[in-house]
C-alpha positions, 0 to 999 in steps of 0.5 A: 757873560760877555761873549753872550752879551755881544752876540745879542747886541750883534743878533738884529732881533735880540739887540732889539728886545735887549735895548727895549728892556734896557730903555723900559727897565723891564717888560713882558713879552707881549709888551715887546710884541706889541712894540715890535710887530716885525718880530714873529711871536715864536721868534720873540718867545725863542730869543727872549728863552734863549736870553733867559737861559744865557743869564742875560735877562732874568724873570722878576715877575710873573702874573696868572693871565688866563690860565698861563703865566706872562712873565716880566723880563729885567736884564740879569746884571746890572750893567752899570758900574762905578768907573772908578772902581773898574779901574781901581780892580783893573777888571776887563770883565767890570770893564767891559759891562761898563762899556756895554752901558754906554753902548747900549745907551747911545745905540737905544738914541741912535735906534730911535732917531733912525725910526723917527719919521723925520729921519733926514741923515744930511740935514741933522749931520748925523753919522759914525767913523772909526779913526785908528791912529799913531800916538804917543801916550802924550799925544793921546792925553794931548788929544783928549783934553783937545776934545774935551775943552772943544766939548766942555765949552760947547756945554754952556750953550744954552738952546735957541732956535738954530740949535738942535740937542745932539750926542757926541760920544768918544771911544779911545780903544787899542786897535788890534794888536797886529805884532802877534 
């Protein structure tokens, strides 16, 4: 299910439909269609087949529409998932769908930011970076409650007029091990 997964989200066409759905809860086809005009309506119908056979999405409606079936797409699995029971069972698998809701989440935010007309990437300070560093697990924990006290404290602030809503979000993962 993961491999499958992440090759959606690194597909452009079906990371569109599966952040839409995800966004909406479920949709239709025509409903995607209508959102993603780009999307050629055999492509859209191919991918959304495709998704459909990899258990990605599954159908939890279908409705008689002239003579045809328009059918209604949820994702197949629940990606959200109890933290502490992921880390309870120690499940890479529970893990990694958790992951994949953060993911999702934060890149459905970053989507609609970079199609809203008013995009200005200097001005909102927006951006990304990858940060591979050399720490004990000491100096980890160190850094983390750093960040989080730095967060936690700007979480008061209440909004005004030189404030805008931002998300900040933190990934702590091993980089690849390179002592194989």
């Amino acid at each position: 299910m993961t491999d499958r997964l992440m090759e959606c989200i690194t597909n452009p066409v079906k990371c569109k439909l599966l952040l839409e759905i995800h966004s909406q809860g479920k949709a239709t086809a025509k409903q995607l269609a209508d959102i993603y005009t780009d999307i050629p309506q055999a492509t859209l119908y191919r991918h959304l087949k495709k998704m459909l056979s990899d258990g990605i999405l599954q159908v939890v409606e279908e409705t008689q529409v002239r003579g045809t079936v328009e059918k209604t797409y949820s994702l197949a699995h629940n990606l959200s998932s109890d933290i502490e029971t992921i880390v309870e069972k120690n499940s890479g698998e529970l893990y990694m769908q958790y992951f994949m809701q953060y993911f999702i989440g934060f890149a459905k935010q970053f989507q609609e930011y970079c199609h809203s007309p008013n995009i200005n990437i200097k001005k909102d300070m927006t951006g990304f970076s990858l940060s591979p560093l050399y720490l004990s697990d000491d100096e980890l924990t160190s850094l983390i409650t750093s960040i989080s006290q730095i967060i936690s404290a700007a979480k008061s602030n209440a909004p005004n007029s030189e404030r805008k809503l931002r998300t900040i979000g933190v990934i702590v993962s091993p980089a690849e091990n390179t002592d194989k």
